[in-house]
N, C-alpha and C positions, 0 to 999 in steps of 0.2 A: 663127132670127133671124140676121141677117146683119151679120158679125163687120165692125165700122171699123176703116179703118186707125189712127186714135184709141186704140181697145182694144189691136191688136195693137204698138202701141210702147208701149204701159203696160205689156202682161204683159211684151213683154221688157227692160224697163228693170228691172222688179219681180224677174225669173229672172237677171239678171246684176248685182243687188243682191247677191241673195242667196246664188250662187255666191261671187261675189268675197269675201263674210263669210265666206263656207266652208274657202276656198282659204287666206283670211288667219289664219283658227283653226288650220289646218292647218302653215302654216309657221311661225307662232309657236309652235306644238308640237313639232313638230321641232325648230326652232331651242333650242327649253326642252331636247333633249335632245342637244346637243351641248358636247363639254366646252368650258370656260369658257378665255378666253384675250385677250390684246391685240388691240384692231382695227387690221386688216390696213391698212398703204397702198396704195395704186393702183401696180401692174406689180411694185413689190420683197416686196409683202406684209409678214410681219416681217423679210426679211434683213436691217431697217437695228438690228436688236436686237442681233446677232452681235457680239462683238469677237472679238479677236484670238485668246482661249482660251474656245471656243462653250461649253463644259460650265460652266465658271462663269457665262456669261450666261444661260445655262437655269437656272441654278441660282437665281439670282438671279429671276430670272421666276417657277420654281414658291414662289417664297416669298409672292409675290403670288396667283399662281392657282391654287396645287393638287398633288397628286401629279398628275392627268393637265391636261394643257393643249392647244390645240389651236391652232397655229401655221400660216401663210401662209407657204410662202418661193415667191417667186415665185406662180406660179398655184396652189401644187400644197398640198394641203393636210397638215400633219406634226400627230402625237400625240407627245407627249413624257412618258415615263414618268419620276416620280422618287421612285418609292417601291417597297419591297417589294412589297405587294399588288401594285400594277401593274405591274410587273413580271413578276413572276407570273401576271397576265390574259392578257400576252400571251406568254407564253414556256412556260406551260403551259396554262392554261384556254383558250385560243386558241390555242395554237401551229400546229397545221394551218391556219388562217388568216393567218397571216402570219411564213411559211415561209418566203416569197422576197424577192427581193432586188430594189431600183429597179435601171433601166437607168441608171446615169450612165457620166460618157465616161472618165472612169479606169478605170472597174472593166471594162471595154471592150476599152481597150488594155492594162491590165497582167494581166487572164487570157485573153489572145488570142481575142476574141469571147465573154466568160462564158462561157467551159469548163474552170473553174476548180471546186474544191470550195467555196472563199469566198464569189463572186461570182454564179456558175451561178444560174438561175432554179431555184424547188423546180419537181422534176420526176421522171420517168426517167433524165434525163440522170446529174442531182445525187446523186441514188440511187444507182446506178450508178459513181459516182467518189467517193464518199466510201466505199461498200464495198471498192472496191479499196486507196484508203486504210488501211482498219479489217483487212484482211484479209493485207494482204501487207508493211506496214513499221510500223502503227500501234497494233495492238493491243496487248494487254498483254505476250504470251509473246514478241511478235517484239521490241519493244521491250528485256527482259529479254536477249533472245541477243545484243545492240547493247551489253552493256556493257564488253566485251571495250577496242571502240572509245572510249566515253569515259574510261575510264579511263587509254588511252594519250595519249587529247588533254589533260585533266587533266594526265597529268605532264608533258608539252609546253608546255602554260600555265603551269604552278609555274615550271617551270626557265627561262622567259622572264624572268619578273617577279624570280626570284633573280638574274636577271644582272644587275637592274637593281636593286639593294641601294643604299637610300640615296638615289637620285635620283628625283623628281618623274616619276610615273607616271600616264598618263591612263588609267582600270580599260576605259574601255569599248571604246576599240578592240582590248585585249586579249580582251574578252570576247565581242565580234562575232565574232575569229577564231576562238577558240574554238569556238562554239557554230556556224558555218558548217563548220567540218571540222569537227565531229560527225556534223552532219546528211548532209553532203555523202559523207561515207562510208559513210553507210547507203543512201542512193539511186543512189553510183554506186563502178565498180570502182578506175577512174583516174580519179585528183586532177587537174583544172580548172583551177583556178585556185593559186595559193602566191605567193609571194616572187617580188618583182621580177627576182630573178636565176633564175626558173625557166621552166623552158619550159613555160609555161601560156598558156591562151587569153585567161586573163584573170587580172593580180593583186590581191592580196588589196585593197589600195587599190580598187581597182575594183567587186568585189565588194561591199564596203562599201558605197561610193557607191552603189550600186542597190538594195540592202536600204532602207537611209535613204531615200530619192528613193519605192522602192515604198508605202515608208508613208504618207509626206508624201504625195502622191496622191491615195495613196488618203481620204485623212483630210479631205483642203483641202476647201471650201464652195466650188463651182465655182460662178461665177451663172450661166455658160451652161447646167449642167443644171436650175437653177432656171427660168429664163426663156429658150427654146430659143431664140427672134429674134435672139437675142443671142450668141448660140455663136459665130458664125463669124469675131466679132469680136475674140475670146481677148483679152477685158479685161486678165485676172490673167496672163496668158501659160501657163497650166496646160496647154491645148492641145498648143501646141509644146514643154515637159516630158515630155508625157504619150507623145508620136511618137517623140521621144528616147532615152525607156527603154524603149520597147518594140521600136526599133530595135537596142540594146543586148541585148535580151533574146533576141531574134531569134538575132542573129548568136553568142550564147553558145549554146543551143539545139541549133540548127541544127549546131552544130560537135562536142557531144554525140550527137545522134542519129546523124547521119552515120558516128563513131565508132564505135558500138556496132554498127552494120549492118554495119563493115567488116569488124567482131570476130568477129561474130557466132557464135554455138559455142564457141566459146574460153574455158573455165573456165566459173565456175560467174556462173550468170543473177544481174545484179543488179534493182534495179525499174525501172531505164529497160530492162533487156530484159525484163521481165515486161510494161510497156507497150507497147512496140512488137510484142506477139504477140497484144495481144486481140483476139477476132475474137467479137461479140455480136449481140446485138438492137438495142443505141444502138450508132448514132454514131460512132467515134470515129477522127477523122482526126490527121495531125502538129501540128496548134494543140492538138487537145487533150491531147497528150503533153508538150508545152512548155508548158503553162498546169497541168500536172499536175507534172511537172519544179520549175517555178520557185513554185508556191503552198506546196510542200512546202521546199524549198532555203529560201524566205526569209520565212515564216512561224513557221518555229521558232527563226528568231534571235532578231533585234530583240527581240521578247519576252521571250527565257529574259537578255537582258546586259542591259535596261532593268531588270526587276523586279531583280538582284542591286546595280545603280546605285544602286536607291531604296531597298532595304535597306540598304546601306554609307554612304548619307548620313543616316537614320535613326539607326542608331547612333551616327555619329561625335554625331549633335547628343542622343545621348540615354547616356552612357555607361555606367550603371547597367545598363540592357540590354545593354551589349555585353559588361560583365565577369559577368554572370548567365548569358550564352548560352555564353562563354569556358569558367565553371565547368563547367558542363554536358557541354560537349565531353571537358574533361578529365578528369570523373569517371566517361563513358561510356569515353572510347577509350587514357587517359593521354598521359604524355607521351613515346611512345617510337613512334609511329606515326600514320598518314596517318588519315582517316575516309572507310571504306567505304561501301557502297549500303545494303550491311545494317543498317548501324548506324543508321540513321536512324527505324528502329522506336520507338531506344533515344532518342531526341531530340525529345519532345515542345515545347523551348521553343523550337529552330532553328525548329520549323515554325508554333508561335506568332507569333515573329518575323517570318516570312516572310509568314501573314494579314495581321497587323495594317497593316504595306506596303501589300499591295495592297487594304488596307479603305480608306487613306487616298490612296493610289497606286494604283488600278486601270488597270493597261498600256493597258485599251482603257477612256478613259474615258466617251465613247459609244460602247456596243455598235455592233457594222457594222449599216447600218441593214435593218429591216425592213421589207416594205410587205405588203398586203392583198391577200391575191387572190380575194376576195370580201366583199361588204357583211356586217358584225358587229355584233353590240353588244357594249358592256364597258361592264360595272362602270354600266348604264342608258345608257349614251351610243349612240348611233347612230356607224358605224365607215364611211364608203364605200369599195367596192372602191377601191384603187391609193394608198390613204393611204399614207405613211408612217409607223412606229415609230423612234423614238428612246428606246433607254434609260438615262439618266444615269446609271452605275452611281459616277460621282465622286457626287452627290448622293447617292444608296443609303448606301455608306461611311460618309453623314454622317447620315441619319436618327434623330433625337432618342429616336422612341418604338422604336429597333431598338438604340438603343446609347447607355450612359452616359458623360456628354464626352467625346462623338464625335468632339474635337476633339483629344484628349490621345493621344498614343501610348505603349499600356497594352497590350504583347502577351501580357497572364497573362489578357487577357477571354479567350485561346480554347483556355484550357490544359482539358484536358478533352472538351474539343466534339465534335460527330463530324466523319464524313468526309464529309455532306452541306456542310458549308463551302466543300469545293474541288472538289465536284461538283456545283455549282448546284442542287441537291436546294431546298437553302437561300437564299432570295432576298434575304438582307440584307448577301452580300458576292458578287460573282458575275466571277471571276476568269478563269472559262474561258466566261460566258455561260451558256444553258440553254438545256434543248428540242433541237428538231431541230438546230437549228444552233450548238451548242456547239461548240467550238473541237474539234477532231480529235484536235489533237496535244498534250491535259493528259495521258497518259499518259508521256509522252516529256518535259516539263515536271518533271512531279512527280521523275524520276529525275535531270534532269541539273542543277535552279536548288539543291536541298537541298544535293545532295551538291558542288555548287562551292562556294554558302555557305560551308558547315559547313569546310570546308578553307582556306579564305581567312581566317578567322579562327583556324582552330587551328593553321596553320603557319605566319603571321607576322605582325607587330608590324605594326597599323596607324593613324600618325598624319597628319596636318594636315602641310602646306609650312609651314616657318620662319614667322612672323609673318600666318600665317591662325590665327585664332580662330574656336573652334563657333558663336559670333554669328555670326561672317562665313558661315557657309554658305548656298551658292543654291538653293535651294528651288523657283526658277520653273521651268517644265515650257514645250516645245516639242512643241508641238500636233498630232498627227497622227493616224493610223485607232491606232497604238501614240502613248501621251504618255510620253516619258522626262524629264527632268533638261536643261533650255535649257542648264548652263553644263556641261559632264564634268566627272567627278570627278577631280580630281589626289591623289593620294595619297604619302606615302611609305610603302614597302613594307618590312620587314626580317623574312627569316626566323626561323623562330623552332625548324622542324625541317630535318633537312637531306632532301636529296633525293633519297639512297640509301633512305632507308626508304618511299618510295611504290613 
């Protein structure tokens, strides 16, 4: 029987019913399995959510939608972790999923083409330079043979701040120099950068400046990486920032390597000559020796003077804790000497003090972000490859069913605890991160923020400037890939031992 044209626009009006019902069950199931969040607006998505300090506007967010949420910036779609579990989904139960790292245009220019250990895509590459890391300046033992050099910078730093007996003292740009000549001695033979009156490449002012600038950078919400059309516009001016210190970085570098090639042979190898000899299966040209160079130089600062900031303004606002951490020192070490590396076994509440900090102060209050490099589920949600992670580890710190008044800083919650606190084992404080891409350099941390603590208090008097009161302290934090303290600490400083006995 012979089929009308009649028939055949019935059946397929009837077949593309009935797809179409198919297709729509299908995405309303899907959609049912993607985590819950704000609808997005047209071209900004949610950047218009963002203020000024992004971790509390997350924060604020998942009180409405959840430990995970699933956010728009731009085109590009973000998960935002704010809770232990989820944190944990992605930083161990997925962590080979999202390993790597987005391309944005900071992380671009300040590891000279991602061939940084930070920023680097997971890979061979990343592999590869984070073992030369673990292997050659960062491990436990090499770390341990480094204390020679802090020790001497320690008493460098004491005998600055005694000079300065009595007068209004700002702690952090002491503590930047500090922890730069630390670091700076372990990865090279000759000193770089010093004092204005030294014949350096670069001084220490300088230095500074490019530490601070690296973070902030790194940290800022660029909307050109969110919305690329838009890039070459350099809205926020981040762009030409971004050229700026990497020109800066360049030219320090470049005047390093150069250096050591000229030396070459002459005493004994430091790690920019252990650099400049690999010869492997990856990759590695002069960017990624300066992207190795400087992710090392100035990752281990900022960090290690921010977290010592936010414990010294802690205490000053909580003084009960400062004369319990004081006893302590004194019934370990007395009153008649400095506090060693060693002792610090002996100082369970120093390092209570220093959790509870960064429970409520976490240096990186969103983790450096994640992203997918392949499609996942968590926790039932459907994941797409190229997502982004975010994880609010400020939120974490605050988590109700992880911690009792979360809000109160009470450093006897981690008297006892173990050592999964500061090794991200434990996902309800996570100081150095977890997984694959935990911070490299907590080993070198753990040695050098305890043991300046613990001295800063036990060898001298520290009070408030005339006519500041513990009400009056600022508390606001300035916002970066590292969040410290918006206003520095001024302090008066008065020894209390002298400075033969270090």
């Amino acid at each position: 029987m012979e089929i009308s044209w009649l028939h055949l626009a019935l059946i397929y009006t009837a077949a593309a019913y009935f797809i179409s019902k198919i297709a729509k069950t299908r995405l309303r199931r899907e959609q049912k399995l993607l985590p819950p969040g704000p609808k997005p607006w047209p071209i900004v998505g949610n950047l218009n959510l963002l203020g000024p300090i992004p971790h509390r506007s997350l924060h604020r967010l998942s009180q409405k939608y959840g430990e995970i949420m699933l956010l728009k910036f731009g085109k590009f779609p973000v998960l935002v972790a704010s809770s232990p579990e989820m944190a944990k989904q992605f930083l161990k139960v997925h962590d080979a999923v999202f390993a790597s790292r987005p391309t944005f245009a900071a992380y671009k220019h300040v590891s000279f083409d991602y061939s940084d250990v930070s920023f680097s895509p997971y890979g061979p590459y990343w592999r590869e330079a984070r073992k030369i890391y673990m292997t050659k300046v960062l491990n436990p033992q090499k770390v341990e043979s480094f204390e020679p050099i802090r020790v001497e910078e320690r008493r460098r730093l004491f005998s600055r701040l005694m000079s300065l007996s009595g007068k209004p003292v700002e702690l952090r740009e002491h503590l930047l120099g500090f922890t730069l000549s630390v670091v700076s001695k372990m990865i090279f033979k000759e000193k770089y950068f010093g004092d204005k009156e030294d014949k350096s490449v670069l001084d220490m002012d300088e230095m500074r400046e490019i530490v601070r600038e690296w973070f902030v950078l790194n940290g800022a919400f660029n909307i050109g990486d969110w919305i690329p059309w838009v890039e070459f516009l350099d809205l926020q001016g981040y762009g030409k920032k971004m050229r700026a210190l990497r020109r800066k970085m360049d030219g320090f570098c470049d005047y390093v390597i150069d250096d050591h090639l000229e030396r070459r042979g002459e005493g004994e190898n430091d790690f920019v000559d252990v650099l400049l000899q690999i010869e492997d299966g990856v990759q590695f040209t002069r960017d990624c020796v300066k992207a190795l160079i400087m992710n090392l130089l100035v990752g281990a600062t900022d960090t290690s003077a921010g977290t010592i900031e936010w414990v010294m303004l802690e205490l000053l606002r909580h003084p009960r804790v400062m004369e319990k951490a004081k006893a302590e020192l004194n019934s370990v070490t007395g009153r008649n000497r400095w506090v060693e590396e060693h002792d610090m076994a002996q100082l369970p509440y120093i390092y209570a003090v220093i959790m509870e900090t960064l429970r409520l102060h976490p240096i990186a209050t969103l983790l450096a972000p994640h992203c997918a490099i392949g499609d996942c589920n968590v926790a039932g949600y459907n994941v797409s490859k190229g997502t982004l992670v975010l994880v609010n580890a400020w939120s974490i710190g605050r988590d109700p069913d992880s911690w009792d008044a979360p809000e109160e800083f009470l450093p006897e919650r981690f008297i006892g605890k173990d050592i999964e606190f500061i090794t991200g084992s434990n996902f309800a404080v996570l100081p150095f991160g977890s997984g694959r891409r935990r911070c490299p350099g907590m080993n070198l941390a753990l040695k050098t923020v305890p043991t300046t603590l613990a001295n800063l208090l036990h060898g001298f008097e520290l009070k408030l400037e005339e006519g500041i009161r513990v009400e009056d302290i600022s508390m606001e934090e300035q916002y970066g890939l590292t969040t410290i303290p918006k206003h520095p600490l001024s302090l008066i400083m008065e020894p209390t031992l002298p400075s033969y006995l270090y």
